[in-house]
C-alpha positions in Angstrom: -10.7 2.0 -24.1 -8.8 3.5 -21.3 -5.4 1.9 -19.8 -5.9 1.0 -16.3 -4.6 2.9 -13.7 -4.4 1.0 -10.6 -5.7 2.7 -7.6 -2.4 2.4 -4.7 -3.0 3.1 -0.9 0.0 3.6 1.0 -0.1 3.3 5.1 3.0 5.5 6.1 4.3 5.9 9.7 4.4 9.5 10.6 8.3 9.0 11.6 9.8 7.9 8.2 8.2 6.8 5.6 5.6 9.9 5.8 9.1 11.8 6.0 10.5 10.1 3.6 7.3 11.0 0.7 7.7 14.5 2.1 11.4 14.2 1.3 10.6 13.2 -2.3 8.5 15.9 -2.7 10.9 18.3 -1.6 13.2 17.1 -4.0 10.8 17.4 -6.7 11.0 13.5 -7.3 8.0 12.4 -9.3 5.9 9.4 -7.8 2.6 8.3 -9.5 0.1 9.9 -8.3 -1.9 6.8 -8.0 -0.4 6.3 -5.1 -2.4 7.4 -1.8 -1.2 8.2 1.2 -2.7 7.8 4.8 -0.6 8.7 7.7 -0.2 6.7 10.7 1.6 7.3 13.9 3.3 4.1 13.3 2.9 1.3 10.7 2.3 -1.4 14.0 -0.9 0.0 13.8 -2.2 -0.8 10.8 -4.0 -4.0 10.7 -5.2 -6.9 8.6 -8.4 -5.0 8.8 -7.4 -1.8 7.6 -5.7 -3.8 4.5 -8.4 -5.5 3.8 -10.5 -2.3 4.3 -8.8 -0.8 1.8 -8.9 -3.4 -1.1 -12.6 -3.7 -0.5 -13.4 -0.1 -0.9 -11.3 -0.7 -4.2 -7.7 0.0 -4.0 -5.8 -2.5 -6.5 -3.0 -2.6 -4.3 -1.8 -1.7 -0.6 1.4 -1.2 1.2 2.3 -0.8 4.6 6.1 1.5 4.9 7.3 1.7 7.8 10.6 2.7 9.6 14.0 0.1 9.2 14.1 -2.5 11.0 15.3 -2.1 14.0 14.9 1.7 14.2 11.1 2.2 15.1 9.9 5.1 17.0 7.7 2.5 19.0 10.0 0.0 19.5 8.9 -3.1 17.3 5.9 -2.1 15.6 7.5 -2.2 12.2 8.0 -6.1 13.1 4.8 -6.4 14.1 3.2 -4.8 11.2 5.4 -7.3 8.9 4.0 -10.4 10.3 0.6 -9.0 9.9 1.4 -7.8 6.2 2.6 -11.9 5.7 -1.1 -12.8 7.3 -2.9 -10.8 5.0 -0.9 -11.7 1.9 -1.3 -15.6 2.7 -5.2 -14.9 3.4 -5.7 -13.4 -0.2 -3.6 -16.2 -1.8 -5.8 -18.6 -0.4 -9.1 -16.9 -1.5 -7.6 -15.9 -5.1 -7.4 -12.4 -5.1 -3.3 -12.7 -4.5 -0.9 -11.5 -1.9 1.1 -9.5 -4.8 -0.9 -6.8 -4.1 -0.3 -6.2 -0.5 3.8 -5.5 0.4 5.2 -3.8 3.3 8.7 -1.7 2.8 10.6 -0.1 5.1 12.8 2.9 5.0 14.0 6.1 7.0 12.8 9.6 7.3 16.2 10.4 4.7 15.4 8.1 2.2 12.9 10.4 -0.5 14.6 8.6 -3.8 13.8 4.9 -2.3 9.9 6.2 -1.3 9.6 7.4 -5.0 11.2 4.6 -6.3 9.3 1.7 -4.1 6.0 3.6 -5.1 6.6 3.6 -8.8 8.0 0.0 -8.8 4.9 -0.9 -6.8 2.3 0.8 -9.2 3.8 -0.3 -11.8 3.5 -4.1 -10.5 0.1 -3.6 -9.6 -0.6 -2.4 -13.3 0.8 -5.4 -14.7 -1.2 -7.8 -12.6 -4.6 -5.3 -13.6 -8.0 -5.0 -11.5 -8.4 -5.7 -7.9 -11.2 -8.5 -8.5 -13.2 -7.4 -5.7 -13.2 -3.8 -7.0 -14.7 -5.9 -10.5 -17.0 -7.9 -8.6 -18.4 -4.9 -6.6 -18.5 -2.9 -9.9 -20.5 -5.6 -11.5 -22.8 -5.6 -8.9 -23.5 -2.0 -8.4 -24.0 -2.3 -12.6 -26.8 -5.3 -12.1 -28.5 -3.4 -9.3 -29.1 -0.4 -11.2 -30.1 -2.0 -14.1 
């Protein structure tokens, strides 16, 4: 049977943390390729939704990087985009799918080793913990429909 590789979306603001996974590619530092990025003009606006969004549509695992604290291009929407990262992560504790799988990091446009790093750390967590159970349950139902 085949080893599971988790499926990883990564919201990036354009300012750093896009710049900071271009920087790791620049430096030819390896990140799994699991790991899917969607730019944002800032991580403020990424919202519960779009987290939740994402682990629907099967992603076993979602993070939200944004710039340090204290140094966002839109004045606090890292912050903002924390609190909303702690929402989502008590929401799927409480419906037992587990906020482990939703993190929100923060690092600047320089910092290419910790975007490779954090990514990798965070695959590798999500591997450990296996399936989304929604991407199961969905799977098991599109398998029942068709027969």
């Amino acid at each position: 049977m085949k080893a599971f590789e988790p499926v990883i979306v990564a919201f990036c603001c354009h300012y750093c943390a896009y710049t900071a996974a271009d920087m790791a590619g620049s430096m030819r530092l390896c990140y799994p390729p699991n790991v899917k990025i969607i730019k944002v003009p800032c991580s403020g606006k990424v919202g519960a939704i779009h987290i939740m969004r994402a682990l629907e549509k099967g992603a076993d695992g979602v993070y939200v990087a944004g710039c340090l604290e204290g140094d966002c291009h839109f004045k606090d929407g890292n912050v903002k985009a924390a609190k909303r990262v702690s929402y989502v992560k008590k929401m799927l504790d409480e419906i037992g799918i587990g906020g482990e799988r939703v993190e929100m990091m923060t690092m600047s446009a320089g910092m290419g080793e910790r975007f490779a790093k954090t990514a990798a750390e965070f695959t590798e967590k999500i591997r450990e913990m296996g399936p989304n159970p929604v991407r199961e349950t969905l799977a098991a139902q599109a398998r029942a429909a068709v027969g």
